[in-house]
VOGU-3710 file (C-alpha; in Angstrom, 3 decimals, decimal comma):
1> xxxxxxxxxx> 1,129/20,269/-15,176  -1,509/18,202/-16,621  -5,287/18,870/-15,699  -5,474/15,460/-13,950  -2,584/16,733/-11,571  -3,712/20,461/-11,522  -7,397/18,739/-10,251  -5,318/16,558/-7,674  -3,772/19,645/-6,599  -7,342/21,343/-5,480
11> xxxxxxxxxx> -8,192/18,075/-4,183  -5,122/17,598/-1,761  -5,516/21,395/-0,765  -9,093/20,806/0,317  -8,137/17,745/2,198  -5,660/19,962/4,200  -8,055/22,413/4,615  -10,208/19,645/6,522  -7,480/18,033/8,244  -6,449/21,450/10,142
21> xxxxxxxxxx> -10,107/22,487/10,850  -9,701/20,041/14,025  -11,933/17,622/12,851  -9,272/14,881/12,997  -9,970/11,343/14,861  -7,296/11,754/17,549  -5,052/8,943/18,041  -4,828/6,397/20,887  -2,494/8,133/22,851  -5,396/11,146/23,237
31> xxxxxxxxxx> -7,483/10,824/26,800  -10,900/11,136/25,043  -10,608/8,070/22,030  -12,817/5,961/22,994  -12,877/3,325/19,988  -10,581/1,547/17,849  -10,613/3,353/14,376  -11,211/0,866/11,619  -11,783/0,888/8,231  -14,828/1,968/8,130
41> xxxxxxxxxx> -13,746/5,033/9,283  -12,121/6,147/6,451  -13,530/9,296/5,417  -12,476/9,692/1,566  -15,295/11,986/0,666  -12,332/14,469/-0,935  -11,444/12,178/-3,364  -8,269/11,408/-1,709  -7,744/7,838/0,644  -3,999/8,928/1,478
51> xxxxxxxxxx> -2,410/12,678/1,574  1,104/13,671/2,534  2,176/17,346/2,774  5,676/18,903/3,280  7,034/15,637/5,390  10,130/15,216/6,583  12,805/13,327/7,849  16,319/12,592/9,218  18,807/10,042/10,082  21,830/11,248/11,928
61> xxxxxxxxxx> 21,583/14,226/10,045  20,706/12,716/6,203  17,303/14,067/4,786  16,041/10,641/3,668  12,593/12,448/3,375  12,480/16,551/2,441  9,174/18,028/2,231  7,655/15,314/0,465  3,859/16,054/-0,823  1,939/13,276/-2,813
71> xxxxxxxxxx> -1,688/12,321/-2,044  -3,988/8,825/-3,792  -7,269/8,815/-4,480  -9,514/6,226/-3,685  -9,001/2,704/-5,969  -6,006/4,185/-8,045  -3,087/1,720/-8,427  -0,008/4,827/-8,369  3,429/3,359/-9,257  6,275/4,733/-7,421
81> xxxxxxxxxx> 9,882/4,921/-8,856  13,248/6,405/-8,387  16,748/5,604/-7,672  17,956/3,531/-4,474  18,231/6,158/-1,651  15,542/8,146/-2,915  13,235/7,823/-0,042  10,765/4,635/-1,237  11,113/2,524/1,346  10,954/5,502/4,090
91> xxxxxxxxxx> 8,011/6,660/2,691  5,917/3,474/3,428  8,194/3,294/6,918  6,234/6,665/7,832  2,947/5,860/6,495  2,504/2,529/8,396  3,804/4,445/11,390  7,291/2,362/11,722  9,188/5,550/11,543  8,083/9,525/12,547
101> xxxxxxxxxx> 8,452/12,268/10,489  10,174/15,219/11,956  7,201/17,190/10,744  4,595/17,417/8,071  1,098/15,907/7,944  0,011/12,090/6,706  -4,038/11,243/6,837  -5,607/8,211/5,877  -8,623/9,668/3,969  -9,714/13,427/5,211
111> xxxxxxxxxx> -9,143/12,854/8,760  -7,637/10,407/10,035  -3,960/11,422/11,601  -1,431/8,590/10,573  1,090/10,410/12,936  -0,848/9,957/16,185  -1,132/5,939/15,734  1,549/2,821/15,740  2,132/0,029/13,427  -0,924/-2,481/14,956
121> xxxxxxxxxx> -3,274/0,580/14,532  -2,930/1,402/11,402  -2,857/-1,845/10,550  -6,151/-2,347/11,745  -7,328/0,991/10,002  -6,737/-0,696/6,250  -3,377/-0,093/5,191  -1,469/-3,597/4,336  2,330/-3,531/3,786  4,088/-6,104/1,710
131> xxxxxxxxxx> 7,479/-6,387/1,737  9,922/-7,466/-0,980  10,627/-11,123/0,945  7,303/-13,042/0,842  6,501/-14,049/4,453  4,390/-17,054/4,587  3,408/-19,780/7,250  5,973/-22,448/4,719  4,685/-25,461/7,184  1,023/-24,721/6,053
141> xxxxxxxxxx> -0,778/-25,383/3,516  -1,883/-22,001/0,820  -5,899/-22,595/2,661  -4,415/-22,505/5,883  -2,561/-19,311/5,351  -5,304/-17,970/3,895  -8,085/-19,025/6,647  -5,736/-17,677/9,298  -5,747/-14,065/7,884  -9,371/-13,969/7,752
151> xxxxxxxxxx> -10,812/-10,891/9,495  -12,688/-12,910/12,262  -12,383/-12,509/16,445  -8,378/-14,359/17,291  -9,165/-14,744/20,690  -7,893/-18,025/22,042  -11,241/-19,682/22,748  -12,611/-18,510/19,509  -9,666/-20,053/17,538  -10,425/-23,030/18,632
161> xxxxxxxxxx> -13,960/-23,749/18,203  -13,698/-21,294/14,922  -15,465/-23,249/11,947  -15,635/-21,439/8,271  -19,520/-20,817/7,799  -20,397/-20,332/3,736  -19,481/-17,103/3,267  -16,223/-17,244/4,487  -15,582/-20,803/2,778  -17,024/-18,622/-0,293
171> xxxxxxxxxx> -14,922/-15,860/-0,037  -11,685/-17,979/0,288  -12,478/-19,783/-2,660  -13,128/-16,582/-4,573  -9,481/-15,604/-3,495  -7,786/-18,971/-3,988  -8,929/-17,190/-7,789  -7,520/-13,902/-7,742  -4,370/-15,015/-6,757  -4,159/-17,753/-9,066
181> xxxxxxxxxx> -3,652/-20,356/-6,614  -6,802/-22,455/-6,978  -4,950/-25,655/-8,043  -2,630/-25,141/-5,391  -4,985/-25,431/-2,299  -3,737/-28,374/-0,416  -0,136/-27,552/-1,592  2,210/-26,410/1,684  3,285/-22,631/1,164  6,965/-23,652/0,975
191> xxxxxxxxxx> 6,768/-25,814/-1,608  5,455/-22,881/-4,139  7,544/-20,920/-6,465  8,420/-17,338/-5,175  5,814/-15,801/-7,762  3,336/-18,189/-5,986  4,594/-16,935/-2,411  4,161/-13,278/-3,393  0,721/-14,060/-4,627  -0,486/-16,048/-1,547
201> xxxxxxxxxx> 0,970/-12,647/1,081  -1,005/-10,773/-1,176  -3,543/-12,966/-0,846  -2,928/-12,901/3,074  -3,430/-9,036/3,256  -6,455/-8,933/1,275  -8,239/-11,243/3,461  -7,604/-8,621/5,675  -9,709/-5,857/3,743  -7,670/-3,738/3,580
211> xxxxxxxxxx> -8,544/0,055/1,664  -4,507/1,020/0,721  -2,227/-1,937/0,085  1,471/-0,779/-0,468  3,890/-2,903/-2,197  7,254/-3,099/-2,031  8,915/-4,402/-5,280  6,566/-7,112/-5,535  7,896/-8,840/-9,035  11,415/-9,115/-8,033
221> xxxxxxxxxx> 12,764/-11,987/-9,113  9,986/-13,348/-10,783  9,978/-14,998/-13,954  8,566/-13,432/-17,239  4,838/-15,319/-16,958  4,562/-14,697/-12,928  5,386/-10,981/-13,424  2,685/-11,173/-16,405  0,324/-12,787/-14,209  0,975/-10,309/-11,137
231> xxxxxxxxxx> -0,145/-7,491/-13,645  -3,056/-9,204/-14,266  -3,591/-9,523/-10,706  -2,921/-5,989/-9,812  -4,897/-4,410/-12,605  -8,216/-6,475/-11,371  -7,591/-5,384/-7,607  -7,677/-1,944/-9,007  -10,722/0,331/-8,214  -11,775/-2,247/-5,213
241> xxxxxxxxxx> -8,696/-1,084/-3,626  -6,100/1,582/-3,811  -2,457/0,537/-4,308  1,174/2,329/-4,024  3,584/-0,241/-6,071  7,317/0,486/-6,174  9,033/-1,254/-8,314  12,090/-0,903/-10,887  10,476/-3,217/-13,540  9,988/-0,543/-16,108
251> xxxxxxxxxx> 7,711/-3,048/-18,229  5,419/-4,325/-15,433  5,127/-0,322/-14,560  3,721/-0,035/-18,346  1,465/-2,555/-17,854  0,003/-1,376/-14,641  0,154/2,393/-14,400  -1,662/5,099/-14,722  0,305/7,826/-13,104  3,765/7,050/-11,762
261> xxxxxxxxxx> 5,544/9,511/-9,530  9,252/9,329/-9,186  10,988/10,246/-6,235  14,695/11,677/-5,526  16,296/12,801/-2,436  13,261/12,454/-0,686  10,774/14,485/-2,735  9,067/14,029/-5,769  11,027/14,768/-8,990  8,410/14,155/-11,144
271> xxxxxxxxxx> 4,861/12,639/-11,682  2,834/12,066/-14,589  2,020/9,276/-17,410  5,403/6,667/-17,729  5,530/8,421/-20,472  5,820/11,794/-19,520  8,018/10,593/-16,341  11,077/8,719/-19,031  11,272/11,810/-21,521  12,109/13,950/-18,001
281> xxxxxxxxxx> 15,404/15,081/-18,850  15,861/15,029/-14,700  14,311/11,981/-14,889  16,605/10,795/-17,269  19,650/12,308/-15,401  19,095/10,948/-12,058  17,196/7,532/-12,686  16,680/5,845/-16,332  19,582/7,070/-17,662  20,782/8,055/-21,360
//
């Protein structure tokens, strides 16, 4: 184990230690919550914005996840690979609260239990979820899309006297930037290429502010410059947010990792540089291949 990952390791086990002292924020299904949890909230004073311990979980009987530990600290972009069936897509299912865990413990930052809240909650907490289909509003145009994700009171009245002011209008143009989509403004969402539909949800769930954005095989089928591009995107979101990317690209992984873990059967393999993680022999065995 590398120092990085032994340091991690005390890390995550201080988190824990936190997490069962009782100072949790109780979900909404608890008699005395009295607020929405937000953002804000997020306690990541351990070093760590997302920690999963010895999770677990069945279907009919199949362990997609089995005792799955992995924790992310605060602005690191982790890459997350492995075989189909390994437990990728589960993973994110449990940590956006679309499926339970039989047991085991998930906290957004040091004490904040993922397992007492549903989907809209967590949502609201910071954690966006992109999916490998872009979902877009195709009848409007990229602003529009973008203006309706802003972070701003949807109440009916509101929506309809709602006017940018500057900072807003200033932080959409900013955007428009980052997701290279300036010179498409005015252009309607379905008449973009599927590289520019990935970049304008991602776009979408960053107007959001989030703190965790987990992405599900977001350069699939992309061409060569748009999956260039994308790493450029994701490497300057990096440290202003944290990130879980799976993906099977094993060249956009080189450009954007740091530490990739690999799953298998539901618990990590392996973890490390991409490096370290392709001269695995299990690695090799169960994944890349020979």
């Amino acid at each position: 184990m590398t120092p990085d990952l032994m340091d991690q390791g005390a890390q995550r086990a201080e988190v824990h230690k936190t997490a069962q002292s009782g100072q949790t924020m109780s979900g909404g299904r608890d008699a005395g919550f009295a607020r929405r949890i937000t953002s804000n909230d997020v306690d990541v004073t351990h070093g760590r914005i997302l920690y999963l311990e010895d999770v677990c979980v069945s279907f009919d009987g199949f362990k997609a996840i089995n005792k799955l530990s992995l924790d992310i600290a605060p602005g690191e972009l982790r890459c997350i690979i492995g075989p189909n069936g390994a437990g990728k897509t589960t993973m994110m299912d449990i940590i956006t609260g679309k499926t339970k865990p039989d047991s085991g413990t998930v906290f957004f930052g040091s004490t904040i239990d993922l397992l007492r809240y549903k989907e809209p909650d967590i949502a609201q907490m910071g954690i966006g979820r992109k999916f490998q289909k872009p979902t877009v509003f195709e009848q409007l145009t990229v602003f529009e899309n973008l203006e309706l994700t802003l972070n701003a009171n949807k109440s009916v009245a509101h929506s309809l006297l709602f006017k940018l002011d500057s900072a807003q209008s200033d932080r959409l143009a900013d955007m428009l930037h980052t997701i290279h989509l300036a010179d498409s403004v005015g252009r309607t969402a379905g008449k973009l290429s599927h590289g520019q539909k990935q970049w304008l949800e991602i776009g979408m769930l960053l107007m959001q502010e989030p703190k965790l954005l987990l992405l599900d095989e977001p350069v699939a089928g992309m061409t060569d410059e748009e999956t260039e591009r994308t790493a450029e995107l994701f490497l300057s979101l990096k440290g202003k947010h944290s990130l879980m990317v799976v993906e099977h690209d094993m060249s956009f992984i080189r450009a954007i990792s740091d530490i990739v873990t690999v799953l298998c059967d539901g618990a990590v393999l392996a973890q490390g540089t991409l490096d370290q993680v392709q001269s695995d022999e299990r690695v090799i065995e169960v994944y890349l291949g020979r």
